[in-house]
C-alpha positions as a printed NumPy array, in Angstrom:
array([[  61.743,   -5.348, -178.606],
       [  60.789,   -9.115, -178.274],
       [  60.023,  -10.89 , -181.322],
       [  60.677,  -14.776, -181.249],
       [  57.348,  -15.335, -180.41 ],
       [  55.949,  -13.882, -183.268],
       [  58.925,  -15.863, -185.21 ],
       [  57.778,  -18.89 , -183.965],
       [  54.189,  -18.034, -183.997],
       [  54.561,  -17.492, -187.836],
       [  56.487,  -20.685, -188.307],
       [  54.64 ,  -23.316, -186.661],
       [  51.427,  -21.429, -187.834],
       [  52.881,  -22.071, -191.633],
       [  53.875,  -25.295, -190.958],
       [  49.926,  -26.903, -189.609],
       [  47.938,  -24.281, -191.479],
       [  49.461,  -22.304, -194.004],
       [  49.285,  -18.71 , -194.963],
       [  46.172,  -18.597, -192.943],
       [  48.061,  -20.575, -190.146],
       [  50.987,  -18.242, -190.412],
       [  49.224,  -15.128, -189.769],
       [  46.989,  -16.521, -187.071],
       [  50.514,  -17.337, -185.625],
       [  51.899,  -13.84 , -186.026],
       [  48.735,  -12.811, -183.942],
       [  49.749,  -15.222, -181.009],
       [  52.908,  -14.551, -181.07 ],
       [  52.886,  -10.582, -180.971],
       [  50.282,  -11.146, -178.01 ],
       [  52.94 ,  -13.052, -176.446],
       [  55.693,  -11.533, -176.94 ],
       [  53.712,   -8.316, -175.313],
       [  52.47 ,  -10.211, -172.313],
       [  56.385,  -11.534, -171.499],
       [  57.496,   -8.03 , -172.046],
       [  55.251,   -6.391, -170.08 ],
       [  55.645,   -8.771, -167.3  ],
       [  59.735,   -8.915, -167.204],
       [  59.356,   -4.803, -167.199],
       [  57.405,   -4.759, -164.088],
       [  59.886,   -7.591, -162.302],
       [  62.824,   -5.469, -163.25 ],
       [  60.767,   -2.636, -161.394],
       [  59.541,   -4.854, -158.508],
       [  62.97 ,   -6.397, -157.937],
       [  64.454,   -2.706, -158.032],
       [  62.223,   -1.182, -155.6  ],
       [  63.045,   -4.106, -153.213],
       [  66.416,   -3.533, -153.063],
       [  66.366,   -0.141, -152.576],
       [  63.704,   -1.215, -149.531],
       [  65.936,   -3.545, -148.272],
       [  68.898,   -1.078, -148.37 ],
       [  66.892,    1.533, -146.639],
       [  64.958,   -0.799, -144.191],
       [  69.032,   -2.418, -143.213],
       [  70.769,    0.833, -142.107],
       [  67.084,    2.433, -140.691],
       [  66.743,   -0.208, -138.079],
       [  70.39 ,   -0.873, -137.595],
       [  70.441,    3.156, -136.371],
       [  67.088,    2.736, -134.309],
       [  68.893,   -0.683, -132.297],
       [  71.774,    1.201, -131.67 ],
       [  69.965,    4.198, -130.144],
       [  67.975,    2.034, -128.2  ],
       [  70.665,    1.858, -125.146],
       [  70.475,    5.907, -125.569],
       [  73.921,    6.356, -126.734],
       [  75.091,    5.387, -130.485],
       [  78.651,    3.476, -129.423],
       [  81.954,    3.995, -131.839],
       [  81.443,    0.273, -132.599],
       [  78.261,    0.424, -133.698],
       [  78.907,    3.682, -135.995],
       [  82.35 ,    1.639, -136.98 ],
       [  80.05 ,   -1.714, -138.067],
       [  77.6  ,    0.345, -140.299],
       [  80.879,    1.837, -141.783],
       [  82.081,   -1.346, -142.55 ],
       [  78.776,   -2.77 , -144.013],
       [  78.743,    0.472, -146.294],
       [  82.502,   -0.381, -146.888],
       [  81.491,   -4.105, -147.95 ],
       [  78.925,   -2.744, -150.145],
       [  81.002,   -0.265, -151.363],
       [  78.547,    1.966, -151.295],
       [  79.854,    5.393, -152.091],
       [  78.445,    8.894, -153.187],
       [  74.91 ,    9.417, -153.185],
       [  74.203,    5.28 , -152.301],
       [  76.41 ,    5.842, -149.296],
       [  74.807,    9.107, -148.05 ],
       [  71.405,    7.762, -148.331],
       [  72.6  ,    4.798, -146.098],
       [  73.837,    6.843, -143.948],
       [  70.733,    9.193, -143.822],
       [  69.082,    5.966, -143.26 ],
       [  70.821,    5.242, -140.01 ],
       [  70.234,    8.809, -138.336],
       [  66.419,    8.652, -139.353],
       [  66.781,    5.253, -137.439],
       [  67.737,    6.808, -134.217],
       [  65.05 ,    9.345, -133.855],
       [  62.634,    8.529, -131.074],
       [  59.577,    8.12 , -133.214],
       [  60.806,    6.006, -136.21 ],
       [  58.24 ,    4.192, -136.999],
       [  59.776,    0.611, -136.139],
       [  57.242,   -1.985, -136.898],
       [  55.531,    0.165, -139.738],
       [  59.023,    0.374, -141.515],
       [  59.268,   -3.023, -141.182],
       [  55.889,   -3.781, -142.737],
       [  57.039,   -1.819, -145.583],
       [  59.873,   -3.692, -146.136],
       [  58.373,   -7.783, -145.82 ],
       [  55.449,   -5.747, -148.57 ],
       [  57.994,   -4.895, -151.071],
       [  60.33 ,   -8.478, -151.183],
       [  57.021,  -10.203, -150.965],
       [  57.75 ,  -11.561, -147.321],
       [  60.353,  -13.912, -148.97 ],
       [  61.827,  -15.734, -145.998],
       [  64.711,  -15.512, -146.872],
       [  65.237,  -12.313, -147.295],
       [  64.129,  -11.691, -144.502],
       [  66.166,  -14.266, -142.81 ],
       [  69.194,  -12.211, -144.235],
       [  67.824,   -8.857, -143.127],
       [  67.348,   -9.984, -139.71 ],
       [  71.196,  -11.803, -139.701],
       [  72.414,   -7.905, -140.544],
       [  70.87 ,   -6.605, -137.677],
       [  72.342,   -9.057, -135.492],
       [  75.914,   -8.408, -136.943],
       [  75.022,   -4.592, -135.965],
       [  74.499,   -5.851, -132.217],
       [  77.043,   -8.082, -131.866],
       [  79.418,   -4.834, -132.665],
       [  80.257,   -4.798, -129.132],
       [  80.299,   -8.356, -128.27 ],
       [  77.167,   -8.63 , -126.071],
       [  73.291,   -7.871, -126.264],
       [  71.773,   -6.015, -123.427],
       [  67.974,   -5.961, -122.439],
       [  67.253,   -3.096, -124.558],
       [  68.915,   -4.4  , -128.   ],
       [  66.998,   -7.854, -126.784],
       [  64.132,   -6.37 , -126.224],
       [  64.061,   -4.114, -129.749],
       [  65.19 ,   -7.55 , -131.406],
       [  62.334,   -9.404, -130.495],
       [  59.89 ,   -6.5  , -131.931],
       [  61.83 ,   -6.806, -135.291],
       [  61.877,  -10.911, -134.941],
       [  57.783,  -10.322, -134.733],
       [  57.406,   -8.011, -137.319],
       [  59.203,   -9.845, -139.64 ],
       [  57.358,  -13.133, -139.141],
       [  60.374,  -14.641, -136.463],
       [  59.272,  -16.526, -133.686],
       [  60.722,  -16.108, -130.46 ],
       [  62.036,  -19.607, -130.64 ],
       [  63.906,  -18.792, -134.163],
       [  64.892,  -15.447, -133.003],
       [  67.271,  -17.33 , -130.175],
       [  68.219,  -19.799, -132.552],
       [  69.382,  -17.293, -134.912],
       [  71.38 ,  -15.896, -132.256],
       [  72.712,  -18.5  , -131.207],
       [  74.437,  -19.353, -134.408],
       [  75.569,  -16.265, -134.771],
       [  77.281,  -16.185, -131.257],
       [  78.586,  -19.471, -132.444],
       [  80.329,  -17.918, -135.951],
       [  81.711,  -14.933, -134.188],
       [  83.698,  -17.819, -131.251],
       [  84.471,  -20.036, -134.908],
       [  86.56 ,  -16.604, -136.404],
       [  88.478,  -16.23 , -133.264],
       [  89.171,  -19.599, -132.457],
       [  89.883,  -20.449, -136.41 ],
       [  92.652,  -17.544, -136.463],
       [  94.026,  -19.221, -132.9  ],
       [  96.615,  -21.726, -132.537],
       [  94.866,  -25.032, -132.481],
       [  95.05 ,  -26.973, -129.01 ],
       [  93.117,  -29.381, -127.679],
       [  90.616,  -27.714, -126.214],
       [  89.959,  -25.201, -128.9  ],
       [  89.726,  -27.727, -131.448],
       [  86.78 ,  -28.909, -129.179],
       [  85.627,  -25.5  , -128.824],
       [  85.196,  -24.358, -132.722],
       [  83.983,  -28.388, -133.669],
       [  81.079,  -27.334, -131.081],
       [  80.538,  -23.987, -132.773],
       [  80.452,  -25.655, -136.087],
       [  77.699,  -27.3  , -135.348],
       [  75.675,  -24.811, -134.158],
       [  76.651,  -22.467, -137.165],
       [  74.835,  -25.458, -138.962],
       [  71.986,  -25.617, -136.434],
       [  72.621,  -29.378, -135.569],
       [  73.258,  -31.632, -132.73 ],
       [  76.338,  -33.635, -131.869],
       [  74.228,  -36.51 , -132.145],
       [  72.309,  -35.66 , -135.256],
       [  72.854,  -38.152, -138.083],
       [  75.548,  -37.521, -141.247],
       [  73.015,  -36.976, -143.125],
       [  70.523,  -34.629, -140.952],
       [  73.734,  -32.639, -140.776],
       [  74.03 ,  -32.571, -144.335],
       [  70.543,  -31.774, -145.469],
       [  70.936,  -28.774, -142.665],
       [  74.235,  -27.703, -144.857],
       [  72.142,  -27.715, -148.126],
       [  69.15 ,  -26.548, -146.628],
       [  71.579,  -23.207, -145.196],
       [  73.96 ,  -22.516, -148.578],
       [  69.925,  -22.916, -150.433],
       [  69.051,  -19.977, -148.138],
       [  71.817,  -17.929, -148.439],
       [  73.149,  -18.87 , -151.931],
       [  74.025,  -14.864, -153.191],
       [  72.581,  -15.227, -156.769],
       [  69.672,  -16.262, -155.818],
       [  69.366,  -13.729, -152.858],
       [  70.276,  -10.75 , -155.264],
       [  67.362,  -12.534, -157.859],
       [  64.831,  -12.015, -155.517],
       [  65.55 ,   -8.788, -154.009],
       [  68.781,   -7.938, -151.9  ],
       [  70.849,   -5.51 , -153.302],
       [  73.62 ,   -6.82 , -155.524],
       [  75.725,   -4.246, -152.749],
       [  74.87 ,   -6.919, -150.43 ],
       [  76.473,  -10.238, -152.323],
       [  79.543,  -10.076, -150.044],
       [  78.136,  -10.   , -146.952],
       [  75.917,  -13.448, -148.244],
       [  79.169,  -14.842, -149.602],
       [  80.574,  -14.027, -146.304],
       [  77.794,  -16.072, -144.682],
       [  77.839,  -19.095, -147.22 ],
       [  81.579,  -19.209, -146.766],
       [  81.367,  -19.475, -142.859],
       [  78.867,  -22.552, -143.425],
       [  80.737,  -24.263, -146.146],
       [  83.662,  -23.985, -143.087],
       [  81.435,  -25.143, -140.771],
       [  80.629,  -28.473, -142.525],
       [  84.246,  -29.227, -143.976],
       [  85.136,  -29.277, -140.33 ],
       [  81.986,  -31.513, -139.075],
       [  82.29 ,  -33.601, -142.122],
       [  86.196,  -34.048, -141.513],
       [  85.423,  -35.23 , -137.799],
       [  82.898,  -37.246, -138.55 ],
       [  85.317,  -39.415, -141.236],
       [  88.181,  -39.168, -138.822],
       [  85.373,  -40.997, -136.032],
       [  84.907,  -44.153, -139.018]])
């Protein structure tokens, strides 16, 4: 039960008006405290049903993308195993995921309607939906390439969410470019790799070569802002989800070390 605001409601009534004051205060306050109540009860229940939208939504159209080139490949059953895995989503959390990805896959899943669903209930909060649409491109990438029909079934989910087609690429562009960073940051550095993951680390960070120290920056704040995990989880994702947004904040904060450490060495 929440009472300081009838505490201070009887207090600062006593203070400017007396006993009359005080109870007018005691009034205001228990009105208050009721409205804050009432309000952080139905957020707890908003932000609730939006993660388990978000959960559902993730592993629904992550089934329906990979049954969209007919045949649901090892890697794709292995990278929805290893999402749950990061999640560590077990028992009933884990067979609702997975129940999830098979109603994906039937012919008629609703796509965009399941979609619509899902922007509804985390309030079209970009990015959220930014994040949900980074998942499903992890998913894709579980065999190293998009073909036409994954392309194709990304754009409809790009649309529904709100993504232009112009975003969509860019999107997947950095995330061709963070895949190459891994396996040329676990290589033995020459020359030309060097070159290779400095030119991926700028497209991780959606910037140009030529861009400006401190475009390049603001484009590094503007990123960890977007996918900082606290503030993710606060408006929606599932706190199952943290890692793979730590995962993504940590791949950025590489990203600019490297750009920023170039740049210095280039003064």
């Amino acid at each position: 039960m929440r009472i300081w605001g009838k505490v201070l409601g009887v207090f600062f009534g006593f203070m400017f008006g007396g006993p009359f004051g005080a109870l007018l205060g005691l009034w205001l306050g228990h009105r208050f405290d009721k409205a804050v109540g009432g309000n952080f009860a139905f957020s707890a229940a908003s932000s609730q049903a939006a993660q388990q939208a978000f959960l559902f939504s993730t592993f629904a159209v992550l089934g329906h993308i990979a049954k969209s080139k007919g045949v649901v490949t090892q890697q794709e059953i292995q990278v929805a195993n290893f999402l749950m895995d990061q999640m560590r989503l077990q028992g009933e959390a884990r067979r609702q995921a997975q129940d999830a990805f098979r109603q994906g896959k039937d012919a008629d899943f609703p796509l965009e309607d399941q979609i619509s669903q899902f922007v509804s209930a985390v309030n079209g909060r970009r990015d959220l939906l930014q994040m949900f649409m980074e998942i499903q491109l992890q998913g894709v990438f579980a065999d190293g390439v998009i073909d036409d029909s994954e392309h194709a079934l990304l754009k409809r989910v790009a649309k529904a969410l709100g993504f232009s087609e112009a975003e969509l690429q860019a999107m997947i562009s950095r995330w061709e470019a963070e895949l190459k960073f891994h396996r040329h940051g676990g290589q033995r550095q020459s020359a030309q790799s060097s070159a290779k993951q400095l030119e991926e680390a700028y497209q991780i960070l959606g910037v140009n070569q030529q861009d400006s120290y401190q475009q390049i920056k603001r484009a590094y704040r503007k990123l960890m802002s977007q996918h900082h995990p606290d503030k993710l989880v606060a408006k929606g994702l599932p706190p199952e989800m943290m890692e793979l947004a730590k995962q993504r904040t940590q791949d950025i904060q590489q990203a600019y070390e490297l750009v920023k450490q170039q740049r210095k060495s280039a003064n």
